[in-house]
N, C-alpha and C positions, 0 to 999 in steps of 0.2 A: 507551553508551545501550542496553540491551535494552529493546527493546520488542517487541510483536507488537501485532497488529492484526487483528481479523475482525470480521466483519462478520454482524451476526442477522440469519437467514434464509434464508442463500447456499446452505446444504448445500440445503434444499428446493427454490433455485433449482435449481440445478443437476441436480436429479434430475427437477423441471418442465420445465426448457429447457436442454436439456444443449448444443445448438450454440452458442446464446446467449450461455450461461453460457463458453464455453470458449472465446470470442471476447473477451467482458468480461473472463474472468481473466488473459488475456494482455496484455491494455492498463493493467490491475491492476497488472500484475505489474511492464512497461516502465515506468511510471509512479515507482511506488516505489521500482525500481532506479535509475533515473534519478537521482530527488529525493535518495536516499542518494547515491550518490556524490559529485552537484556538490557538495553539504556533506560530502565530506569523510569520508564512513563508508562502510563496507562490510555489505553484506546476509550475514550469516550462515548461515541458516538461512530457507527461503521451503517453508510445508506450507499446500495450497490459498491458501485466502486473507488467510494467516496470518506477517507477518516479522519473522524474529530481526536486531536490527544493531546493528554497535557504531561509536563513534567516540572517537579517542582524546580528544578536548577537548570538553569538555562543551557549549560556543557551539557547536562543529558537532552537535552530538546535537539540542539544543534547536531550531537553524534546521531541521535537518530532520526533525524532529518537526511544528514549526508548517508548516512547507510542504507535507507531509503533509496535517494536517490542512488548513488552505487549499486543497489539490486535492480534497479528500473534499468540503468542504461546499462549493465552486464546482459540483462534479460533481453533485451531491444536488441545489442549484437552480440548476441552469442553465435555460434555456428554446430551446426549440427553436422 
């Protein structure tokens, strides 16, 4: 499965609120590592907020693709 992932915006984040930002990209990052592995793939290649990963069976690419996505849009509205 290659994919990457970025996010509009981020670069301007990050040069707006660089503590911030370099706080969020680290839980970004644990986040995606995570979700890749326990399905089974490996992160490739990780540039800002952007990752390459592969899986050898495509059901694990796809599960962690959507669980991916599913942490992206819980993340987006959640409520505090």
């Amino acid at each position: 499965m290659p994919a990457a992932e970025c996010y509009p915006g981020s670069t301007r984040l990050r040069q707006d609120y660089p503590s911030a930002m370099e706080t969020a990209l680290k839980r970004h990052d644990e986040l995606l590592e995570a979700t890749v592995h326990l399905n089974n793939g490996h992160v490739l290649l990780s540039v800002g907020d952007a990752f390459c990963c592969a899986s050898a069976r495509v059901d694990d690419a796809v599960e962690a693709a959507l669980a991916v996505q599913l942490i992206e849009f819980m993340w987006v509205h959640r409520t505090e």
